[in-house]
Backbone bond lengths (Angstrom), bond angles and torsions (degrees), N, CA, C in turn:
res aa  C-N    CA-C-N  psi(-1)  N-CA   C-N-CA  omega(-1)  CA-C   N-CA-C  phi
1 X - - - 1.462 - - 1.524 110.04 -
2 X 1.372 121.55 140.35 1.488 110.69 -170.78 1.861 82.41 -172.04
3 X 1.307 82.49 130.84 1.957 105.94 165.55 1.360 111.81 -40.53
4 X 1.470 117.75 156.74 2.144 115.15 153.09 1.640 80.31 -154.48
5 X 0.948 67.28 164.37 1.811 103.23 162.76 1.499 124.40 -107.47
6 X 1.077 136.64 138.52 1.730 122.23 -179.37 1.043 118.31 -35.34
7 X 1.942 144.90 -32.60 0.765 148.37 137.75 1.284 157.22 -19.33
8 X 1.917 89.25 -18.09 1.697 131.97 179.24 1.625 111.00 -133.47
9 X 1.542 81.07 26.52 1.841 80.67 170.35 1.122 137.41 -69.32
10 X 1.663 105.29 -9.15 1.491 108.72 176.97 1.554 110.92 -98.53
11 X 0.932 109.14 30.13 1.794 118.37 154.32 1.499 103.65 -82.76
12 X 0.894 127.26 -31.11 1.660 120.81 173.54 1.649 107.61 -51.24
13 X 1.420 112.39 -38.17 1.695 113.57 -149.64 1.926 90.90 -86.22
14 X 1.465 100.72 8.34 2.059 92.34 -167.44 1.939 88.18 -110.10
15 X 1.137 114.99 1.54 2.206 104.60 -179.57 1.354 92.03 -159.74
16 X 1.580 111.95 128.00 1.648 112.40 150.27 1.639 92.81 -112.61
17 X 1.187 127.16 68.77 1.194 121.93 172.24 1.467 111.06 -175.88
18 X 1.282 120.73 -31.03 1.315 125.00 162.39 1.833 121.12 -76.10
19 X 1.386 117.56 123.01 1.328 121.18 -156.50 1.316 105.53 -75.06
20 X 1.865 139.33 107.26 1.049 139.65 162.75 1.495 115.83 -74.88
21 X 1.166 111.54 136.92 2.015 127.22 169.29 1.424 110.49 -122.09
22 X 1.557 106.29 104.44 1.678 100.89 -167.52 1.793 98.70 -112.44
23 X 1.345 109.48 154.54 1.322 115.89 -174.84 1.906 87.06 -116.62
24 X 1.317 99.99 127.37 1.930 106.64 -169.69 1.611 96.29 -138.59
25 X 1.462 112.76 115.91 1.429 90.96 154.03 1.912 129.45 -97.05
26 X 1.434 101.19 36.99 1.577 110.83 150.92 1.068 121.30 -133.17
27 X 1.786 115.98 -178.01 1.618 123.33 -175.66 1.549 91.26 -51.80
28 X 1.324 87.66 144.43 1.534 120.15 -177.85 1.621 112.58 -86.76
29 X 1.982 87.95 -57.21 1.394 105.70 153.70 1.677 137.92 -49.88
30 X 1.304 91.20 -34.76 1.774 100.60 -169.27 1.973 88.32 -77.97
31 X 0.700 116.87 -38.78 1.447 128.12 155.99 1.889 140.38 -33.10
32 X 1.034 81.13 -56.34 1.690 90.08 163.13 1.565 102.55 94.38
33 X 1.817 102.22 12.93 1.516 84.74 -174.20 1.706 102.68 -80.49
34 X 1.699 110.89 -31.84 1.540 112.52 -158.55 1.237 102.97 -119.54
35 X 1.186 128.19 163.38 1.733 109.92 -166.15 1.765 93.68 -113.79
36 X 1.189 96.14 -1.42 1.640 90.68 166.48 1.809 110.44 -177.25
37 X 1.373 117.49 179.32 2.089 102.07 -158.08 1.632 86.28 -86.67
38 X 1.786 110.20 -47.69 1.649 109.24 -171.61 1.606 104.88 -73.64
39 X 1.157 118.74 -35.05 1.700 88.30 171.57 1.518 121.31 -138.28
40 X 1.600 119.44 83.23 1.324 134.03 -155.98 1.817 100.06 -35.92
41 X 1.461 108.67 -58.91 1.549 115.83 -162.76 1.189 103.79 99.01
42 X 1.477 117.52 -169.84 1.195 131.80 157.73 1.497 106.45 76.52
43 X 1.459 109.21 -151.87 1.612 121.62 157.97 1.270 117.98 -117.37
44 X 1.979 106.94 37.26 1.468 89.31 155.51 1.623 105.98 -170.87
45 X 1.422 95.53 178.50 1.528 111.53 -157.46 1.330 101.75 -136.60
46 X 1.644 116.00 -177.16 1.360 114.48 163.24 1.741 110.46 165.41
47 X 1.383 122.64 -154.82 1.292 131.57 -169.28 1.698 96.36 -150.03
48 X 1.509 93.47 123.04 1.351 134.54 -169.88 1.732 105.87 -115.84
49 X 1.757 117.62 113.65 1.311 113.14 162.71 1.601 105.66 -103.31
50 X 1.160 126.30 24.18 1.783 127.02 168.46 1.678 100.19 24.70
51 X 1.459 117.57 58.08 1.452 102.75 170.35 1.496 103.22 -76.57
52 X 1.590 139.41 -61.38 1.375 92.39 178.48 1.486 155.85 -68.11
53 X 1.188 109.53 31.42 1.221 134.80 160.41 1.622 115.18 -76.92
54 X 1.478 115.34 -33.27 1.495 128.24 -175.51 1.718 113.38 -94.07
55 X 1.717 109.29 6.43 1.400 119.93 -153.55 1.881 89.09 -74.72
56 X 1.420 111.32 -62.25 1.901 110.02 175.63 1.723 114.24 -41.02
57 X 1.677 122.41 -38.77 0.920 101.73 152.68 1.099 162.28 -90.13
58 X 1.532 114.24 21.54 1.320 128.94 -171.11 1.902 81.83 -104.96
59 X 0.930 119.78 -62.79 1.650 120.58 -175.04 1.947 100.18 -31.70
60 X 1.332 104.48 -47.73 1.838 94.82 176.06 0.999 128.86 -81.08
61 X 1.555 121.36 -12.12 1.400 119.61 149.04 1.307 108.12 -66.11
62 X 1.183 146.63 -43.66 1.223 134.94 -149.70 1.320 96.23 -96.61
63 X 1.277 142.58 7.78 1.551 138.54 176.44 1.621 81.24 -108.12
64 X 1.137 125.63 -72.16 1.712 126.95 -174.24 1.543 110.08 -33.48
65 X 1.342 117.07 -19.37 1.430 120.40 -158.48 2.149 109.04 -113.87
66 X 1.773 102.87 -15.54 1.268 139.90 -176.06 1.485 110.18 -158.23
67 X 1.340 115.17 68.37 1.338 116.64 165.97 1.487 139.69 -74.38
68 X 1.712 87.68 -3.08 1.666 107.25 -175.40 1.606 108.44 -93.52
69 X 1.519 104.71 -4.12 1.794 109.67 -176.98 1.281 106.93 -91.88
70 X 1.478 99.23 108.92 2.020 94.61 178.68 1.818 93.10 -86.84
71 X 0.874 135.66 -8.19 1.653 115.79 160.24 1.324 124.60 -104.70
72 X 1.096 146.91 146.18 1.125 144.02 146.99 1.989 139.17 -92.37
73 X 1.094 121.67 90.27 1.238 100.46 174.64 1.562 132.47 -49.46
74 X 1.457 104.00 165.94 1.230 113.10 157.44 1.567 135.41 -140.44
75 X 0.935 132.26 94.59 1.514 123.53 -162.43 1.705 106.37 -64.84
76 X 1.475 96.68 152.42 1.558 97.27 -178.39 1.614 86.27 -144.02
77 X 1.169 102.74 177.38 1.579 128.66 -164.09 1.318 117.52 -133.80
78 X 1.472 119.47 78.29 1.512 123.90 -153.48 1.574 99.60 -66.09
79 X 1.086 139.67 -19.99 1.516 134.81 -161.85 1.576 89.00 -105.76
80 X 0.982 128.88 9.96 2.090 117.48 167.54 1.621 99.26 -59.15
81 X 1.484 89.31 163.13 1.221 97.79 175.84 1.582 108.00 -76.63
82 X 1.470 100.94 -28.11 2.063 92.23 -174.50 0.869 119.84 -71.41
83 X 1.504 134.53 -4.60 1.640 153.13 148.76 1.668 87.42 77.73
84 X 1.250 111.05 22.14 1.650 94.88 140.32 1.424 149.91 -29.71
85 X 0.974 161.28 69.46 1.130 166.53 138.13 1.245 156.29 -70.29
86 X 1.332 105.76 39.20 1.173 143.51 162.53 1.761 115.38 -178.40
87 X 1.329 128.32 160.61 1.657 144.26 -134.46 1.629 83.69 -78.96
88 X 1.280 108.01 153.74 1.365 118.83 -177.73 1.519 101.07 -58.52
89 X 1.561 131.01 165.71 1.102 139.18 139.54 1.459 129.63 -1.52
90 X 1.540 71.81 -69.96 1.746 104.41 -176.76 1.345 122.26 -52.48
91 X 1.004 100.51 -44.02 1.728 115.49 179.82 1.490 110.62 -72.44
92 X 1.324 101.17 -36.61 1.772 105.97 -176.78 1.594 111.55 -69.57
93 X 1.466 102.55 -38.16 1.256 95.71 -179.43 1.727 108.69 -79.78
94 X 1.189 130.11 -31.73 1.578 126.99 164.43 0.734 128.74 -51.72
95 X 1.362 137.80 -6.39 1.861 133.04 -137.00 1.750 71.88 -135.21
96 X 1.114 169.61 -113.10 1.206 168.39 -46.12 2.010 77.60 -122.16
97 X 0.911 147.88 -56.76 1.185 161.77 -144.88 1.632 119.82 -78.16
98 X 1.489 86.19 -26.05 1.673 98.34 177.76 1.699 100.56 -121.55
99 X 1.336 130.19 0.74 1.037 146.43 147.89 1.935 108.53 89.01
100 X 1.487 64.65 54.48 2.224 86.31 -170.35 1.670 93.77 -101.03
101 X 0.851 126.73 138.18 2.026 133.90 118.17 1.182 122.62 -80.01
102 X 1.884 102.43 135.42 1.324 118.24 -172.20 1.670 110.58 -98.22
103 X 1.569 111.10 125.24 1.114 104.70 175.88 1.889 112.16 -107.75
104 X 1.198 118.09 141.53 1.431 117.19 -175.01 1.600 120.69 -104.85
105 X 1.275 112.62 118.34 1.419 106.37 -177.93 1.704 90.36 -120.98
106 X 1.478 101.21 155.88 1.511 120.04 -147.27 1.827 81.77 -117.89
107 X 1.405 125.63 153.55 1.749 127.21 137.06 2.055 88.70 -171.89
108 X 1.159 66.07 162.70 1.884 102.29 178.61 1.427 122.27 -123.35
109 X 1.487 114.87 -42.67 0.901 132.73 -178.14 1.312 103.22 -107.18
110 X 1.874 108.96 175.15 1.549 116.04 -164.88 1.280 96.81 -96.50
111 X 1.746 125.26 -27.49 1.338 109.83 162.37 1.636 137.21 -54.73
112 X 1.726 88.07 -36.05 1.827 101.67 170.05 1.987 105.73 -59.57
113 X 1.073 93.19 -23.33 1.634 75.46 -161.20 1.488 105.12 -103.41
114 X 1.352 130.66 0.88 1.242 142.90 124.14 1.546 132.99 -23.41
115 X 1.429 96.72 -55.99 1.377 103.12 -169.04 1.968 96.34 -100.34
116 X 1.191 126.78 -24.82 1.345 139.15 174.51 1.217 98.58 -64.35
117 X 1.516 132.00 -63.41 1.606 100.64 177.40 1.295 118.59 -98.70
118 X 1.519 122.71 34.27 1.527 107.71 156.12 1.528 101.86 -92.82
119 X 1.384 111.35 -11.79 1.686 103.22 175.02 0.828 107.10 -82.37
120 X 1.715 147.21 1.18 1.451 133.25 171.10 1.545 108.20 -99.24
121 X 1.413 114.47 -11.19 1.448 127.40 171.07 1.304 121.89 -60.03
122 X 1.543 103.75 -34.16 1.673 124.42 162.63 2.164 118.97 -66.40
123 X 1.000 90.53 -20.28 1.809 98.25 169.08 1.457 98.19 -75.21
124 X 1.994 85.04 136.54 1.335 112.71 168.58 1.820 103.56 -66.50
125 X 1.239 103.46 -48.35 1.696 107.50 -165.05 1.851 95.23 -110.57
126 X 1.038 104.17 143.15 1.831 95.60 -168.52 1.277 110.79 -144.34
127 X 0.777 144.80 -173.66 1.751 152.54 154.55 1.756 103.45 133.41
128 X 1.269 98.84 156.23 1.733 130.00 -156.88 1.154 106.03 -120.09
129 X 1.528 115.66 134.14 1.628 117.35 140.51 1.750 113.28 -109.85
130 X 1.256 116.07 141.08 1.441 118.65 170.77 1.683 104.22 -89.65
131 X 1.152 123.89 137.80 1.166 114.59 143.44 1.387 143.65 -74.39
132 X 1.134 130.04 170.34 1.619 115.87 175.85 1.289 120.98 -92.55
133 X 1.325 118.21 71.48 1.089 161.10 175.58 1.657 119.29 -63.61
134 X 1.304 118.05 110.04 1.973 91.75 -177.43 1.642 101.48 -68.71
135 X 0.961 126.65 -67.06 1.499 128.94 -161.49 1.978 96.67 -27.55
136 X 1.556 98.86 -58.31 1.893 118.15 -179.01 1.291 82.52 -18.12
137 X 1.803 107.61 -98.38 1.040 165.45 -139.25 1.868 96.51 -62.87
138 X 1.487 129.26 -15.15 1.424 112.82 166.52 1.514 101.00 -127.06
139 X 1.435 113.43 27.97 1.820 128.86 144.49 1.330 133.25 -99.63
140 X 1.287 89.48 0.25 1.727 112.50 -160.33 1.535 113.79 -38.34
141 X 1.427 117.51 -28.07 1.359 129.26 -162.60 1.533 94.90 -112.62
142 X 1.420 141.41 -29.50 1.389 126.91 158.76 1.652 102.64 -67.77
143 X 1.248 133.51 -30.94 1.505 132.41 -177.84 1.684 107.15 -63.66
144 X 1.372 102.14 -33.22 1.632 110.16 -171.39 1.380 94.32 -81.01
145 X 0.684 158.60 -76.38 2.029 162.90 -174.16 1.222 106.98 -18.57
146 X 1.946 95.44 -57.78 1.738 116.33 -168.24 1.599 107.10 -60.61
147 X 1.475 117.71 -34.67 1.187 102.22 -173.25 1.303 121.39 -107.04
148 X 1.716 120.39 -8.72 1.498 105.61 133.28 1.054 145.18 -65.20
149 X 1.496 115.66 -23.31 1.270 119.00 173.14 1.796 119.63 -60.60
150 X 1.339 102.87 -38.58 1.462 111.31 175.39 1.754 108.35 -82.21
151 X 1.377 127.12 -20.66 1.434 118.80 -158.23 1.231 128.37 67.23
152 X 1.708 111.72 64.61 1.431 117.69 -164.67 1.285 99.91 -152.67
153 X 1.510 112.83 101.65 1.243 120.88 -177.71 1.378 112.74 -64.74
154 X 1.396 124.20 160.28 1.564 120.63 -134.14 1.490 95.53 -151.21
155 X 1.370 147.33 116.80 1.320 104.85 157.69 2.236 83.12 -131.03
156 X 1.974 85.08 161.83 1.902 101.12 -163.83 1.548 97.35 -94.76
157 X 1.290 112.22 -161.38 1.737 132.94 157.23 1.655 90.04 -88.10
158 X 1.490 113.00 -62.84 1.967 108.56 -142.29 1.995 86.17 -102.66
159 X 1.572 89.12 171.69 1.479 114.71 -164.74 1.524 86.25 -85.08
160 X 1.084 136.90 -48.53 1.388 141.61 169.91 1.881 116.91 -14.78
161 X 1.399 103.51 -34.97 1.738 107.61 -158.80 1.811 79.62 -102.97
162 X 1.002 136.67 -33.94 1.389 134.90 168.28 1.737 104.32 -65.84
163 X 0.860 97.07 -59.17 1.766 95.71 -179.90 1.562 116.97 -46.58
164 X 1.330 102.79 -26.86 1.589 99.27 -169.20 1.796 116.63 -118.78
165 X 1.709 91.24 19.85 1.306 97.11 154.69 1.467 119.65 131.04
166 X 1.838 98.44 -8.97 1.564 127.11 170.39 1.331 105.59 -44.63
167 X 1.317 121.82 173.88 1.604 146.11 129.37 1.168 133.24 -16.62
168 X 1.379 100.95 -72.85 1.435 116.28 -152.70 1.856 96.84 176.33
169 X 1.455 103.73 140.99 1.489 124.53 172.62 1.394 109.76 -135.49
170 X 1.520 113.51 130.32 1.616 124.62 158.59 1.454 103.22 -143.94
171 X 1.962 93.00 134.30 1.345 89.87 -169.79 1.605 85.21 172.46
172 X 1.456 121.28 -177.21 1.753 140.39 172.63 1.500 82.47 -72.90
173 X 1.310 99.12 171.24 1.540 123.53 -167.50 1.571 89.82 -124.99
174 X 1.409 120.36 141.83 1.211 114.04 -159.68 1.614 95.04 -98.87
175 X 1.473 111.94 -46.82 1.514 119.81 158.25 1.431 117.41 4.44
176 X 1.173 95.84 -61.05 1.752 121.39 -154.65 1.316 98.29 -100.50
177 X 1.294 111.20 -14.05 1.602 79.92 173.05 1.505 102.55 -101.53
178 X 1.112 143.17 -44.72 1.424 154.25 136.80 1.584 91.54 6.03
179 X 1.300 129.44 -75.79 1.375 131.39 179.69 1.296 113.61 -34.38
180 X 1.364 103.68 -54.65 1.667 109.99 -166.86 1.264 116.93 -75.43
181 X 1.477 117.27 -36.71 1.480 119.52 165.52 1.411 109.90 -29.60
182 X 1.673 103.42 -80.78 1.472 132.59 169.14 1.699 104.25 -0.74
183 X 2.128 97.21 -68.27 1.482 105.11 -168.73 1.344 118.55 -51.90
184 X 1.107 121.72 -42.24 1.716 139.62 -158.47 1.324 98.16 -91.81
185 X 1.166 126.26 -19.42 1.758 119.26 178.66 1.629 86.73 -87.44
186 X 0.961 114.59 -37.30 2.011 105.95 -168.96 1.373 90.68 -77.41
187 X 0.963 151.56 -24.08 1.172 148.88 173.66 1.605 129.74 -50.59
188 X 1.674 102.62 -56.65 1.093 118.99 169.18 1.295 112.42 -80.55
189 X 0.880 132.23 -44.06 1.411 130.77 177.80 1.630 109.42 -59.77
190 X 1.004 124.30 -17.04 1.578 125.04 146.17 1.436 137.74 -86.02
191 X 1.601 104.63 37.34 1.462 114.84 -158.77 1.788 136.60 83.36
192 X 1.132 139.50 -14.48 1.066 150.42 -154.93 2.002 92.14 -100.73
193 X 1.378 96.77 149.44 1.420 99.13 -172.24 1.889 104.82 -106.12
194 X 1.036 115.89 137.92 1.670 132.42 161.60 1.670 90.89 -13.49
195 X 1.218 98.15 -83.05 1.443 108.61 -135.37 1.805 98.92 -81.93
196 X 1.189 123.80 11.29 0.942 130.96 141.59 1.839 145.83 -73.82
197 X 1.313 92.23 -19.30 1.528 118.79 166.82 1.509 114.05 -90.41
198 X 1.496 99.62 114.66 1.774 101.61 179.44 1.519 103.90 -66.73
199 X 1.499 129.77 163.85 1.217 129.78 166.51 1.415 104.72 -76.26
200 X 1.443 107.49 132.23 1.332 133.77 157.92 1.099 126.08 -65.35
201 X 1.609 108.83 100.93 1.655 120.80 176.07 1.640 111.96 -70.20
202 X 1.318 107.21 107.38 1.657 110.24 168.75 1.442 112.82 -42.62
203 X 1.464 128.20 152.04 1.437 139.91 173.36 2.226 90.70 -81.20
204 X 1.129 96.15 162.69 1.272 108.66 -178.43 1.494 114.82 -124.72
205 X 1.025 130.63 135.86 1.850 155.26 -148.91 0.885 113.82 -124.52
206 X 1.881 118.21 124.11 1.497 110.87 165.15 1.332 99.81 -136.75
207 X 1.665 111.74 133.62 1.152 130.04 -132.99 1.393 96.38 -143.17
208 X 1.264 118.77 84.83 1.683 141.00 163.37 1.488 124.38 -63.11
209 X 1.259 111.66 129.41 1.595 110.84 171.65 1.017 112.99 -122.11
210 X 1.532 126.83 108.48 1.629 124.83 -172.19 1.675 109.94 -89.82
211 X 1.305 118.64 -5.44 1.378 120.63 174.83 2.059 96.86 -83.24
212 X 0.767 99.65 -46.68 1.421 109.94 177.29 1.488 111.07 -52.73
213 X 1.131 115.13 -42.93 1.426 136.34 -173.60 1.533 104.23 -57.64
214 X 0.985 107.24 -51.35 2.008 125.15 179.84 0.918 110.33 -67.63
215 X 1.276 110.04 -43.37 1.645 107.02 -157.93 2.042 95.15 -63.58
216 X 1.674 94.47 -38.69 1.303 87.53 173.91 1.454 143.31 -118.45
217 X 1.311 95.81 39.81 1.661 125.94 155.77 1.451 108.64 86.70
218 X 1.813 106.30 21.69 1.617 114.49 -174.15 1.334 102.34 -90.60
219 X 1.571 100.83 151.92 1.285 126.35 167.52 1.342 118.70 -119.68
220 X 1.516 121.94 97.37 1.831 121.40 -164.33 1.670 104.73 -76.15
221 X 1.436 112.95 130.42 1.450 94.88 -178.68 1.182 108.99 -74.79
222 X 1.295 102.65 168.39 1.678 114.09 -169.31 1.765 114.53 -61.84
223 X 1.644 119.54 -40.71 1.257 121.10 -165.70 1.949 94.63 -65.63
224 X 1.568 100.78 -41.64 1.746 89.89 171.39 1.288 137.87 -79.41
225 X 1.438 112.10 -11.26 1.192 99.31 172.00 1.838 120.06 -110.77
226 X 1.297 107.32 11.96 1.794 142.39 119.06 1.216 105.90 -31.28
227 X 1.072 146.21 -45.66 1.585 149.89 -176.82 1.402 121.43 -104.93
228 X 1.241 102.09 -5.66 1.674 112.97 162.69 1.690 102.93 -45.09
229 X 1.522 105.70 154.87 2.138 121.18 156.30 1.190 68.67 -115.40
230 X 1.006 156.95 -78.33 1.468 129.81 -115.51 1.528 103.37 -134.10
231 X 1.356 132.20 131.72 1.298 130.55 164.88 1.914 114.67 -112.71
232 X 1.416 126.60 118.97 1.034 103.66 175.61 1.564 98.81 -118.60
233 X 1.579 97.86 152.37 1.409 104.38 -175.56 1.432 105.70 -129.92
């Protein structure tokens, strides 16, 4: 039994008999790993936080949170494996709706993302989404510096990029899904079959930083930060 990500979907095509438990934060389904969330099939199962599914709502926090930014960036990571390169769908179709333009800044490296958000430091109207990105996501704390240092409100997928000095995080809790993997592998390994285990929908986190907040002259309104799990101050 061993985790993937949609990205490692072709670990399915090497066992129809050996029990996979994958921790994904996308459709599983849209994927082709499970033929459905309540009854995967096959030989396998797992725990799903569908963050881009949560991508339109992180964009309305981050207008609710910077309502004066008629653009929004987005950094992307041209060397990912999802060869993304340009803003999800999702976002494209949201952003016209709340009456945003999306601007795209590209890095890979820590020098790219250096010089990528001192060029958003230069916007009159500014603010960021990270994606959930690994490269992002194990800079998280040079990303948090970069965007106080410039004054560019920020918000992540994981509580992690808030924890280490971010904005703001909404997204699956990685914790928990790590946990749940864990559960469902102990599971089977005590008899219980894959494809008998529905996929486990992660709970979803919003993860406030009010020191962060100051540093960059924010004021969270109350109904959102009312909707905070986590406040750190």
């Amino acid at each position: 039994m061993f985790g993937i990500r949609r990205r490692h979907a072709t670990a399915i095509a090497v066992t129809s008999s050996i029990p996979i438990v994958f921790g994904s934060a996308r459709d599983p389904v849209a994927g082709g790993i499970v033929g459905s969330l309540n009854r995967p099939g096959a030989n396998r199962t797992g725990v799903v936080s569908l963050t881009t599914e949560l991508v339109p709502k992180r964009l309305e926090m981050l207008h609710e949170v910077v309502p004066s930014a008629r653009t929004i960036s987005v950094l992307l990571n041209p060397s990912a494996r999802t060869g993304e390169t340009q803003p999800p769908n999702e976002l494209q179709l949201a952003a016209p709706g709340l009456g945003l333009q999306l601007n795209v800044v590209r890095a890979s490296t820590e020098p790219e993302l250096d010089a990528a958000l001192a060029s958003l430091g230069q916007m009159a109207s500014k603010a960021l989404m990270i994606p959930p990105d690994a490269f992002f996501l194990d800079r998280r704390a040079q990303l948090g510096a970069l965007t106080l240092r410039h004054g560019i409100p920020a918000i992540h997928s994981y509580r992690e990029f808030a924890a280490a000095g971010g904005l703001m995080a909404y997204g699956g809790s990685r914790t928990e899904q790590g946990h749940q993997v864990g559960v469902y592998t102990g599971r089977i390994l005590k008899g219980e079959k894959a494809a008998d285990l529905p996929v486990y929908q992660g709970t979803k986190e919003l993860v406030i930083n009010l020191k962060a907040a100051k540093t960059l002259g924010i004021t969270f309104p109350l109904p959102l930060l009312g909707r905070a799990d986590e406040v750190i101050e």
